[in-house]
N, CA, C and O atoms as a Maestro MAE file, in Angstrom:
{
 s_m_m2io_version
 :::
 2.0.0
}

f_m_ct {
 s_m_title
 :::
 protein
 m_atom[276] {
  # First column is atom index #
  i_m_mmod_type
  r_m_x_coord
  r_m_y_coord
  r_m_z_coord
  i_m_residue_number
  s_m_chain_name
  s_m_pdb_residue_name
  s_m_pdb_atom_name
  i_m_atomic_number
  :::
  1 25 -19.660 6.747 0.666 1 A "UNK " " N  " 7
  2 3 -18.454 5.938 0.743 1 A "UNK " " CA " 6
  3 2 -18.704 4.783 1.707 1 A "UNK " " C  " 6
  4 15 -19.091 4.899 2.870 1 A "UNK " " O  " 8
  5 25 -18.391 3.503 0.974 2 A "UNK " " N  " 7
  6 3 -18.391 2.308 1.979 2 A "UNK " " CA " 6
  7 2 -17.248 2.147 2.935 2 A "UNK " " C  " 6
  8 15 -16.138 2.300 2.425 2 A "UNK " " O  " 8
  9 25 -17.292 1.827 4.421 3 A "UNK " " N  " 7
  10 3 -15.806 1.978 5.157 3 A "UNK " " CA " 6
  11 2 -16.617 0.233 5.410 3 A "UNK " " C  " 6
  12 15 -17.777 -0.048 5.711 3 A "UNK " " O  " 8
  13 25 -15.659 -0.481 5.186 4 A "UNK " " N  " 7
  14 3 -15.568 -1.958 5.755 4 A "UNK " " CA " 6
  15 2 -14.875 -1.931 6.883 4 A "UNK " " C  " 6
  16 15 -14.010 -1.059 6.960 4 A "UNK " " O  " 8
  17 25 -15.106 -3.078 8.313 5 A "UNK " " N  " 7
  18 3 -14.244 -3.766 9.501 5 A "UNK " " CA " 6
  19 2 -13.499 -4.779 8.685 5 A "UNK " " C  " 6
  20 15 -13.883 -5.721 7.991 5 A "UNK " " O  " 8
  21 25 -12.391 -4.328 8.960 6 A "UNK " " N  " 7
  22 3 -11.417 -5.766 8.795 6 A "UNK " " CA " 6
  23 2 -11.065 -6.785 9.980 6 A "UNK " " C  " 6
  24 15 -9.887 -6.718 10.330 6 A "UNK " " O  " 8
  25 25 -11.459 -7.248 10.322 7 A "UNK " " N  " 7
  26 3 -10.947 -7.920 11.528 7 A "UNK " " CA " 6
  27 2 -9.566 -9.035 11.101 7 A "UNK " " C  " 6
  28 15 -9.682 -10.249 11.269 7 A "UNK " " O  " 8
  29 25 -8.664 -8.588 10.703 8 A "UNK " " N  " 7
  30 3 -7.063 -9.327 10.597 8 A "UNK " " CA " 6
  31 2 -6.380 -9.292 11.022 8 A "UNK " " C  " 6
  32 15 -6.483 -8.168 11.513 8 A "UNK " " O  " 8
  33 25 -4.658 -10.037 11.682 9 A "UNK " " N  " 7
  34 3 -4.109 -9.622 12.280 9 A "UNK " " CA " 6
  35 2 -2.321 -10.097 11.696 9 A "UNK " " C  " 6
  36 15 -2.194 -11.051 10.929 9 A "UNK " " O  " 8
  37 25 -1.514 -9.576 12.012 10 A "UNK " " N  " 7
  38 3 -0.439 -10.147 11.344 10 A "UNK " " CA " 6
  39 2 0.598 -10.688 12.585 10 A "UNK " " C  " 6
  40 15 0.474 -10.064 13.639 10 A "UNK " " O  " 8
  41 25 1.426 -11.587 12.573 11 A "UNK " " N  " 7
  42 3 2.692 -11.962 12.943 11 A "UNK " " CA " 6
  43 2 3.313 -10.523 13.653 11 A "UNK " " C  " 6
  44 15 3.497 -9.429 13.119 11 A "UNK " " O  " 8
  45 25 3.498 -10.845 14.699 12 A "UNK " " N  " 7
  46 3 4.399 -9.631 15.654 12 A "UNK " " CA " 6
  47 2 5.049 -9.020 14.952 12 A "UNK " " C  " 6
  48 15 4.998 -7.803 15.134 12 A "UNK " " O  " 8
  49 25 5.871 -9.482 13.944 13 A "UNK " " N  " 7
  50 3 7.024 -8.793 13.250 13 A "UNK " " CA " 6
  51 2 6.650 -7.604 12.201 13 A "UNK " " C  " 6
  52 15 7.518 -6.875 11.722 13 A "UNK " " O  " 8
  53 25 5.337 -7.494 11.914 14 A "UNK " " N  " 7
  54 3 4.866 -7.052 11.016 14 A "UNK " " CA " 6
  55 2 3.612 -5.975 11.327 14 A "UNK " " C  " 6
  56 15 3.121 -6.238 12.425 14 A "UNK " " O  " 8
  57 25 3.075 -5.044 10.788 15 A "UNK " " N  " 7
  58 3 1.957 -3.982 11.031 15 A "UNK " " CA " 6
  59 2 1.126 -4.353 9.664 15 A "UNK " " C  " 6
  60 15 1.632 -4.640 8.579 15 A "UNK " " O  " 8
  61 25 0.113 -4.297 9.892 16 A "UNK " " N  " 7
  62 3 -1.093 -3.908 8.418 16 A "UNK " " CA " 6
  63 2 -1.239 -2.618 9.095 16 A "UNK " " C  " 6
  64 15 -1.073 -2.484 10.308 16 A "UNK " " O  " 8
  65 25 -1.607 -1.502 8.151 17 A "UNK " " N  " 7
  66 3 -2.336 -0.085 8.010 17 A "UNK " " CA " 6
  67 2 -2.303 0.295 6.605 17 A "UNK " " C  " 6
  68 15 -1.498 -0.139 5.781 17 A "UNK " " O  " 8
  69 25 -3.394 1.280 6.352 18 A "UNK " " N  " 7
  70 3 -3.396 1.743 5.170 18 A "UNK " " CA " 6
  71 2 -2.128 2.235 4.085 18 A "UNK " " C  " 6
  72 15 -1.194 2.615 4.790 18 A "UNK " " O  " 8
  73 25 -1.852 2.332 2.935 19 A "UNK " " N  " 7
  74 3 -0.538 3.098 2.064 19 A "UNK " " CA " 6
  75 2 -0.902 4.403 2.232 19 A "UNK " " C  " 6
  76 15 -1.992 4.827 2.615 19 A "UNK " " O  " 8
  77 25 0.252 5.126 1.866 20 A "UNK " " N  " 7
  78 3 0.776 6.400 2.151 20 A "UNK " " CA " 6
  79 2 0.985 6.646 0.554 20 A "UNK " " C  " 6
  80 15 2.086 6.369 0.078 20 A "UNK " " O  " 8
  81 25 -0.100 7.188 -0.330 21 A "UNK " " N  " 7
  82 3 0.708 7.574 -1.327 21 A "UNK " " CA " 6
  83 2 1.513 8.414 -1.573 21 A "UNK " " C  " 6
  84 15 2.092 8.435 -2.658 21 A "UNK " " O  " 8
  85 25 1.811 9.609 -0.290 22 A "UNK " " N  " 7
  86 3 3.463 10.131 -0.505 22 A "UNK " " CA " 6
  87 2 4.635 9.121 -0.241 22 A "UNK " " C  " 6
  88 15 5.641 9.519 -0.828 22 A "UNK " " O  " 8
  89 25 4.753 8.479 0.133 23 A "UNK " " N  " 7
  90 3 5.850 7.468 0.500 23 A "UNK " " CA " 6
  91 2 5.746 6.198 0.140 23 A "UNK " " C  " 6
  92 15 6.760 5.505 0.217 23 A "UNK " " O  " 8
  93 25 4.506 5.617 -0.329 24 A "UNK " " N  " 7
  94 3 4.645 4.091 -0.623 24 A "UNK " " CA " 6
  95 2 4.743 3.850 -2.280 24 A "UNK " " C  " 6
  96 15 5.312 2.855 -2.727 24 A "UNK " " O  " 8
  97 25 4.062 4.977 -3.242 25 A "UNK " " N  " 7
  98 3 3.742 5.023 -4.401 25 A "UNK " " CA " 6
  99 2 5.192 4.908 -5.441 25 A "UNK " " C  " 6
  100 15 5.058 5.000 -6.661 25 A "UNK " " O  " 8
  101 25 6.118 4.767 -5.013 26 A "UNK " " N  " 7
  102 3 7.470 5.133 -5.323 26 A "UNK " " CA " 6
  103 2 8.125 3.870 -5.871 26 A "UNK " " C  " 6
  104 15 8.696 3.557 -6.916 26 A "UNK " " O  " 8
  105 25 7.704 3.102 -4.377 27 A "UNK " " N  " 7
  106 3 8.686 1.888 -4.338 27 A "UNK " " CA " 6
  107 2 7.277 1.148 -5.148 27 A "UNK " " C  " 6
  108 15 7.729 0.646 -6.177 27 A "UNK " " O  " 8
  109 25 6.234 0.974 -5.096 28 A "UNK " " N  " 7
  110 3 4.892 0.188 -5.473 28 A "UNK " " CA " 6
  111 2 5.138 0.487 -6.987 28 A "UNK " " C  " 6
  112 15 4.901 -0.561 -7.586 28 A "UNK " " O  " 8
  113 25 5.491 1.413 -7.815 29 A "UNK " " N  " 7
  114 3 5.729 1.629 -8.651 29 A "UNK " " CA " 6
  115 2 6.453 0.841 -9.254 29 A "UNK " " C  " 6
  116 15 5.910 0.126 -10.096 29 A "UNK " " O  " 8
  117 25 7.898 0.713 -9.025 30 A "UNK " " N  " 7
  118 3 8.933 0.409 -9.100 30 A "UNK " " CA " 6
  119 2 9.000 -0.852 -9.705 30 A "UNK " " C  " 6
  120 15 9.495 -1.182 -10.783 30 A "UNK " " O  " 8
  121 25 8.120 -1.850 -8.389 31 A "UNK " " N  " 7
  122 3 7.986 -3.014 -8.563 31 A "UNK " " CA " 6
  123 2 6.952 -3.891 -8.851 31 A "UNK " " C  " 6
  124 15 6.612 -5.044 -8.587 31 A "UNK " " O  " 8
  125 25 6.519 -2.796 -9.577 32 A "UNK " " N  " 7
  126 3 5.264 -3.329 -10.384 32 A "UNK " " CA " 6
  127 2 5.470 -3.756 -12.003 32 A "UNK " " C  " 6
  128 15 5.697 -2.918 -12.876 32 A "UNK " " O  " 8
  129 25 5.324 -5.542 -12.311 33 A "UNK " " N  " 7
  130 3 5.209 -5.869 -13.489 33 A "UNK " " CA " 6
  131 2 4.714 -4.753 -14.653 33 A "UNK " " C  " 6
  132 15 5.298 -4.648 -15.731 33 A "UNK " " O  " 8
  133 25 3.468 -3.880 -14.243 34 A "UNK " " N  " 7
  134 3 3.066 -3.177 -15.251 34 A "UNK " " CA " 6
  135 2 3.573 -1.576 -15.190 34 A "UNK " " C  " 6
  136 15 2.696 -0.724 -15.051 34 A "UNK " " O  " 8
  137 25 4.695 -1.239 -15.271 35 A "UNK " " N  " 7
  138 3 5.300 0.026 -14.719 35 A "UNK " " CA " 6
  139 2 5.236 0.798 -16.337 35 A "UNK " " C  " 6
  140 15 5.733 0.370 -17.378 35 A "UNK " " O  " 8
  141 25 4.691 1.673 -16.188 36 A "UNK " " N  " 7
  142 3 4.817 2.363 -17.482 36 A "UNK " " CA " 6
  143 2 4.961 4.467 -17.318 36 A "UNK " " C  " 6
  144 15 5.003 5.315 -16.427 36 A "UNK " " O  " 8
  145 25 4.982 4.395 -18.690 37 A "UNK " " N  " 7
  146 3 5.052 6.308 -17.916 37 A "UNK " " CA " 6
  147 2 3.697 6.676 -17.615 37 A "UNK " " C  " 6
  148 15 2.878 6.892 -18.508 37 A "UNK " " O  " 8
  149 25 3.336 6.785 -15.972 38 A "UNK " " N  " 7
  150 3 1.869 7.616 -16.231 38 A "UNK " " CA " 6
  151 2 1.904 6.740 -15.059 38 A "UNK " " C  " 6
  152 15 1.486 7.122 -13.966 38 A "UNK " " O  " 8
  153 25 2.385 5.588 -15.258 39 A "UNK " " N  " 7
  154 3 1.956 4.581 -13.759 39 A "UNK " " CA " 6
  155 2 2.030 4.959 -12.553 39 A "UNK " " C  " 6
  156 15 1.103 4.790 -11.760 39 A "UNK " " O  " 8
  157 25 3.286 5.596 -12.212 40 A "UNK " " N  " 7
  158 3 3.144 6.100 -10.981 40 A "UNK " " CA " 6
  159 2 1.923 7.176 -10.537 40 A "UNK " " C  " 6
  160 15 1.605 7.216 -9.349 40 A "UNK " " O  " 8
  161 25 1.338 7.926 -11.379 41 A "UNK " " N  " 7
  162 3 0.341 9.064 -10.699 41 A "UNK " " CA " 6
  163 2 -0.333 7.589 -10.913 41 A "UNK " " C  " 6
  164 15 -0.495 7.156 -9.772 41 A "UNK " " O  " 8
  165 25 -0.913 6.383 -12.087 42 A "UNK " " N  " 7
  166 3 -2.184 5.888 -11.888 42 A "UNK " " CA " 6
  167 2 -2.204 5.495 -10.439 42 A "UNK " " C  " 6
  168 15 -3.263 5.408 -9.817 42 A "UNK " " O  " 8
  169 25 -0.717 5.194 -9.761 43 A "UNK " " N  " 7
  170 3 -0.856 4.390 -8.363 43 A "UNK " " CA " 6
  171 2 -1.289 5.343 -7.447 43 A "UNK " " C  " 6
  172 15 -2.260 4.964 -6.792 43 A "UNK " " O  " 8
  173 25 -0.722 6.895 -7.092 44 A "UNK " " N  " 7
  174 3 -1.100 7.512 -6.397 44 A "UNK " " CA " 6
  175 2 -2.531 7.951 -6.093 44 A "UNK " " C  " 6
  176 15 -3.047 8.355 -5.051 44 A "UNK " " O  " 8
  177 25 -3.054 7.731 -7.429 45 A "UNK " " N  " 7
  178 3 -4.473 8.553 -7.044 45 A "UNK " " CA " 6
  179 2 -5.303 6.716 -6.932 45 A "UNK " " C  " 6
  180 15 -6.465 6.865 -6.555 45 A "UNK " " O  " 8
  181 25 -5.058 5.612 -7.099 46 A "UNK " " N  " 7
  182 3 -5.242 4.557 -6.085 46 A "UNK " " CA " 6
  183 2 -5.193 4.597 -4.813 46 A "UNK " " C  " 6
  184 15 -6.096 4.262 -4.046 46 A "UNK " " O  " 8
  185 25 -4.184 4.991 -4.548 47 A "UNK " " N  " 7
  186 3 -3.855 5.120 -2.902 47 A "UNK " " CA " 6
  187 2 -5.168 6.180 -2.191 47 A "UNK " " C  " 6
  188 15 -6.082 5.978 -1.391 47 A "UNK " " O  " 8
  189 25 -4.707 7.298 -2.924 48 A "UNK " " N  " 7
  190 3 -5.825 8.501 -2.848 48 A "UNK " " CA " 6
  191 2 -7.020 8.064 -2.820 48 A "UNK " " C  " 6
  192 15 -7.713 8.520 -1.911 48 A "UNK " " O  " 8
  193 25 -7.411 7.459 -3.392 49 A "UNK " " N  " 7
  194 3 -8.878 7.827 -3.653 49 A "UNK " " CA " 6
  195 2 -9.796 6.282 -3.248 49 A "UNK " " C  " 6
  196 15 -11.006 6.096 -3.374 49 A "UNK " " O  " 8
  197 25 -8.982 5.536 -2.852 50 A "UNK " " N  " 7
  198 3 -9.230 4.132 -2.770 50 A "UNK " " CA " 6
  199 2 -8.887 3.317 -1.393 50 A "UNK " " C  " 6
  200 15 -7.824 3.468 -0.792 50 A "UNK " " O  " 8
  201 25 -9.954 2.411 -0.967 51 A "UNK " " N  " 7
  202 3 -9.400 1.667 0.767 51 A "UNK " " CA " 6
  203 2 -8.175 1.038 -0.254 51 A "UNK " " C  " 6
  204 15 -8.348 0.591 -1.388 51 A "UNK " " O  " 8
  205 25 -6.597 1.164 0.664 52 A "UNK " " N  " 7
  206 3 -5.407 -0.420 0.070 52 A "UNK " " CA " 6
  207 2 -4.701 -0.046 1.384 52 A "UNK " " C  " 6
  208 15 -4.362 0.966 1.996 52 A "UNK " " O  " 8
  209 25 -4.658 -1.334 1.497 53 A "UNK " " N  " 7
  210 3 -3.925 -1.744 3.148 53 A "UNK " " CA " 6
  211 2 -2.371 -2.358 2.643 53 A "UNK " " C  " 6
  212 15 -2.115 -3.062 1.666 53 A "UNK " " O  " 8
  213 25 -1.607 -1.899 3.527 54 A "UNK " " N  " 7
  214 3 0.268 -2.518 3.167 54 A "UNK " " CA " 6
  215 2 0.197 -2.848 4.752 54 A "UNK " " C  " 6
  216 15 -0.380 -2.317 5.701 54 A "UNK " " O  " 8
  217 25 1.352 -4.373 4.547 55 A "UNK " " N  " 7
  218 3 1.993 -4.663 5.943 55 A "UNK " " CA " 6
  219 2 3.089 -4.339 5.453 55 A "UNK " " C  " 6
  220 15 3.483 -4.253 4.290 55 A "UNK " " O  " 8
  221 25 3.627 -4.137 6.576 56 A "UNK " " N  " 7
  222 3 5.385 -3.010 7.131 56 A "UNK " " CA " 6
  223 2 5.914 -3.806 8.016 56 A "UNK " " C  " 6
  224 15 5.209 -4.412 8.823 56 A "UNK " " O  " 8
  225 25 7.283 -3.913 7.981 57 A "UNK " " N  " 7
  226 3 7.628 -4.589 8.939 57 A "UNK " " CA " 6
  227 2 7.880 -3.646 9.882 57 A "UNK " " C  " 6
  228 15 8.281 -2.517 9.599 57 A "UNK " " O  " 8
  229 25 7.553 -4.253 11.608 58 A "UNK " " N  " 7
  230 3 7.379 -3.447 12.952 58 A "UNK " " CA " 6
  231 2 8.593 -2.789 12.800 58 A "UNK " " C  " 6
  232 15 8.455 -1.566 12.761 58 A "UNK " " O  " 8
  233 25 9.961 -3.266 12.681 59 A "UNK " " N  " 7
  234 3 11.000 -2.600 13.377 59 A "UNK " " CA " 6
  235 2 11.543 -1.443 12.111 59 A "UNK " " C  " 6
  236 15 11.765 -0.307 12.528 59 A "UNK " " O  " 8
  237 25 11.631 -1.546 11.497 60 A "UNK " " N  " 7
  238 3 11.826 -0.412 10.490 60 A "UNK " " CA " 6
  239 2 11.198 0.361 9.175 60 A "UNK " " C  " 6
  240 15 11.712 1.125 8.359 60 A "UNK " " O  " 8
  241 25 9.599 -0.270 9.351 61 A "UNK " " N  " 7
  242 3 8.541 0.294 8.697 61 A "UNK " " CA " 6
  243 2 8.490 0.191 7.015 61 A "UNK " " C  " 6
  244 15 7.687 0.808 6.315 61 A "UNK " " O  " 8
  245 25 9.426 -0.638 6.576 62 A "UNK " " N  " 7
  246 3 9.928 -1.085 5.585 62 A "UNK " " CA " 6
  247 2 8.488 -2.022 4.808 62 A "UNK " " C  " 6
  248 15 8.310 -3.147 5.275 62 A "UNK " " O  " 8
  249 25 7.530 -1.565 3.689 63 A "UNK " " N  " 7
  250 3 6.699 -1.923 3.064 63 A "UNK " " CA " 6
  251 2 6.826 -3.253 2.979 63 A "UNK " " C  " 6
  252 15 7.955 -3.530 3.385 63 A "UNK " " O  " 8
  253 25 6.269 -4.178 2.673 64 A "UNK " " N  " 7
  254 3 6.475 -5.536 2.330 64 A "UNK " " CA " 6
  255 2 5.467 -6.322 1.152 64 A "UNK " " C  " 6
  256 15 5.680 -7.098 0.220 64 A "UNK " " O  " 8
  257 25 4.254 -5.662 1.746 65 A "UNK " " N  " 7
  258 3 3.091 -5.918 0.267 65 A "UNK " " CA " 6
  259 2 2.035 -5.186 0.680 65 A "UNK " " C  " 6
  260 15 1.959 -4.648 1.785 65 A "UNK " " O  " 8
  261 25 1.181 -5.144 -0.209 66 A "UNK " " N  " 7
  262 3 0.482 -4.855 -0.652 66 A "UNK " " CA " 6
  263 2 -1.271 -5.118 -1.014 66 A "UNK " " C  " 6
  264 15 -1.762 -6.224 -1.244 66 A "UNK " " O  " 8
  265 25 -1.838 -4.124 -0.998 67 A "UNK " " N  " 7
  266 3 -3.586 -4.218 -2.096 67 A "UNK " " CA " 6
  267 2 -3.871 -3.061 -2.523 67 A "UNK " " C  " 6
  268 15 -4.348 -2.248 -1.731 67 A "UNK " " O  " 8
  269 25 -3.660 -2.727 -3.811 68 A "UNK " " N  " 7
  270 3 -4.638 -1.925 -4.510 68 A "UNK " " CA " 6
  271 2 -5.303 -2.099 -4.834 68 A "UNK " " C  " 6
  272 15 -5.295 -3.138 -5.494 68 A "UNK " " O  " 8
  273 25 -6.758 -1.232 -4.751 69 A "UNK " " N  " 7
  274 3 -8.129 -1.329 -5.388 69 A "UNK " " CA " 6
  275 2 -8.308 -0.564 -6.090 69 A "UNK " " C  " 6
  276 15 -9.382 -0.515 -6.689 69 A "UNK " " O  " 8
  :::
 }
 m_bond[275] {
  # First column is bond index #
  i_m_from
  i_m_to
  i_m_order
  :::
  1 1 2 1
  2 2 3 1
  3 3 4 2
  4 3 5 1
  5 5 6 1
  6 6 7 1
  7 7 8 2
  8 7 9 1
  9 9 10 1
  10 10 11 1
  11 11 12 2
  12 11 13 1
  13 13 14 1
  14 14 15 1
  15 15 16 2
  16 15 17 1
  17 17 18 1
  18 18 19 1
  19 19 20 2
  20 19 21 1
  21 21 22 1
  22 22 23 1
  23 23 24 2
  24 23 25 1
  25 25 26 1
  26 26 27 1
  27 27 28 2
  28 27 29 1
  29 29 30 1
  30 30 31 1
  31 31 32 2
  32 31 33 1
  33 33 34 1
  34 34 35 1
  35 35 36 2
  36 35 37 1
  37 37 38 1
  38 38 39 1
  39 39 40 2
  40 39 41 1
  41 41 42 1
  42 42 43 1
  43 43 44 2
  44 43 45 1
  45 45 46 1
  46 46 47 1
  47 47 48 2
  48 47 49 1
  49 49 50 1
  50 50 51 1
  51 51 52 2
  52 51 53 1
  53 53 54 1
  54 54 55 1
  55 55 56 2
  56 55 57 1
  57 57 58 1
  58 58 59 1
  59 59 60 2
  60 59 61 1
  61 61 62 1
  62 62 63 1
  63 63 64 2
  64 63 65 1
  65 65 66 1
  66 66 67 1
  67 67 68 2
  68 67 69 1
  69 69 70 1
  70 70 71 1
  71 71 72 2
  72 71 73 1
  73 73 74 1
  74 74 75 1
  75 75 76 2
  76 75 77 1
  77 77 78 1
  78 78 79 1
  79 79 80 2
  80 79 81 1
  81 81 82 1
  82 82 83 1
  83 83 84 2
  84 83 85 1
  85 85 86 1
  86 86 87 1
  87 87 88 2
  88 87 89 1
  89 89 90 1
  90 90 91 1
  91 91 92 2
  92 91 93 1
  93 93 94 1
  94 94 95 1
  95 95 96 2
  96 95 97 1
  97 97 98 1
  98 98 99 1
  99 99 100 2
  100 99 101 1
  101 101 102 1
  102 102 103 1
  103 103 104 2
  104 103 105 1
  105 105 106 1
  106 106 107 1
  107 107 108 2
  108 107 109 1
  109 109 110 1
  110 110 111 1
  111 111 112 2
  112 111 113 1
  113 113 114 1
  114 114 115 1
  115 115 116 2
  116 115 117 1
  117 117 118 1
  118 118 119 1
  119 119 120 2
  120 119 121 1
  121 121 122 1
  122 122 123 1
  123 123 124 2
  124 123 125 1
  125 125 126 1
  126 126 127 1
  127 127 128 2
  128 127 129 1
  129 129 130 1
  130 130 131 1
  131 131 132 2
  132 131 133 1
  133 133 134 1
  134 134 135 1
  135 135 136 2
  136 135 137 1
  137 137 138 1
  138 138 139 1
  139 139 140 2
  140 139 141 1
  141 141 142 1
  142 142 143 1
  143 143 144 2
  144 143 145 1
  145 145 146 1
  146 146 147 1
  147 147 148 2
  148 147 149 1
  149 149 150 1
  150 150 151 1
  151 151 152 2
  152 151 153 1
  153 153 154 1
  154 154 155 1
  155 155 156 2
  156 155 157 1
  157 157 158 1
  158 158 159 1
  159 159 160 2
  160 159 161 1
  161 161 162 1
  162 162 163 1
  163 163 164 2
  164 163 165 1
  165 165 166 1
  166 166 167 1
  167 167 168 2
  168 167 169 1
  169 169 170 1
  170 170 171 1
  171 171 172 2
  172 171 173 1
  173 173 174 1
  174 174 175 1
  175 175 176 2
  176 175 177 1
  177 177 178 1
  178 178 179 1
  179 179 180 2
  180 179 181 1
  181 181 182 1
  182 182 183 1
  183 183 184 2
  184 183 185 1
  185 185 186 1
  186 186 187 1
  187 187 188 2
  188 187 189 1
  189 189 190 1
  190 190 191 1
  191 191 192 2
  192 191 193 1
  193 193 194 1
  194 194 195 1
  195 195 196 2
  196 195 197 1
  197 197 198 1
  198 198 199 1
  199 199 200 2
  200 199 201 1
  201 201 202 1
  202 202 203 1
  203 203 204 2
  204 203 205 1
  205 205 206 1
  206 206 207 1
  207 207 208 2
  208 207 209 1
  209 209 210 1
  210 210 211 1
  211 211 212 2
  212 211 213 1
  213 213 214 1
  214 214 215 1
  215 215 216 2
  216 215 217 1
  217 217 218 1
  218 218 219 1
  219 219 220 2
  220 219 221 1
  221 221 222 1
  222 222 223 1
  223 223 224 2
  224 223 225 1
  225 225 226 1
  226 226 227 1
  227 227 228 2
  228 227 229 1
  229 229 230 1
  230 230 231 1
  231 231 232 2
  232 231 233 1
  233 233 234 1
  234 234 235 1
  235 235 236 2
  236 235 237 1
  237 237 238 1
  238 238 239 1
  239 239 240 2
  240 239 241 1
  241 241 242 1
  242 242 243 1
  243 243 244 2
  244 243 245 1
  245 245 246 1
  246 246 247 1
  247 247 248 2
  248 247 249 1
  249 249 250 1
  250 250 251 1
  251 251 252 2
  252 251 253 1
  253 253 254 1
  254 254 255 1
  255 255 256 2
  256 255 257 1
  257 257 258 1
  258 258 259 1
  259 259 260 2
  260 259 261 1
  261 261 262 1
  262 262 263 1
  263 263 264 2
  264 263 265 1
  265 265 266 1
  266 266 267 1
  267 267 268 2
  268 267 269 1
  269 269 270 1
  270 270 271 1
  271 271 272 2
  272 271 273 1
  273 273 274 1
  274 274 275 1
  275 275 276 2
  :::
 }
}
C-alpha cells in the first residue's frame, strides 16, 4: 500500500481529514449526480478501501466536500 504526505492546509474555519464511511457515505451518496441502487455500498467500500480526504467545517463537523478515489 502506497501512503502519500500531503502537505495542505485549509482556512481556520474548516478541517481536511480522511471520510468516515460510517457517517459520511450517506450524505456523499445523496448528493451525488450518479446515485443509483447499489451506489451507496459502491461509496462505502471507496471510503474503505481507498486514501479520500473531506474538509468539515471546524465548528460543527458538518462535511463540505470531498475526494473519492
Amino acid at each position: 500500500m502506497w501512503i502519500y504526505a500531503c502537505n495542505c492546509s485549509c482556512p481556520d474555519d474548516y478541517r481536511l481529514r480522511p471520510l468516515n464511511a460510517a457517517t459520511d457515505a450517506d450524505l456523499i451518496d445523496t448528493l451525488w449526480p450518479n446515485h443509483h441502487q447499489g451506489s451507496r455500498f459502491l461509496i462505502k467500500r471507496l471510503i474503505e478501501w481507498n486514501a479520500n480526504m473531506g474538509v468539515y467545517t471546524a465548528d460543527s463537523g458538518e462535511l463540505v466536500a470531498w475526494c473519492l478515489r
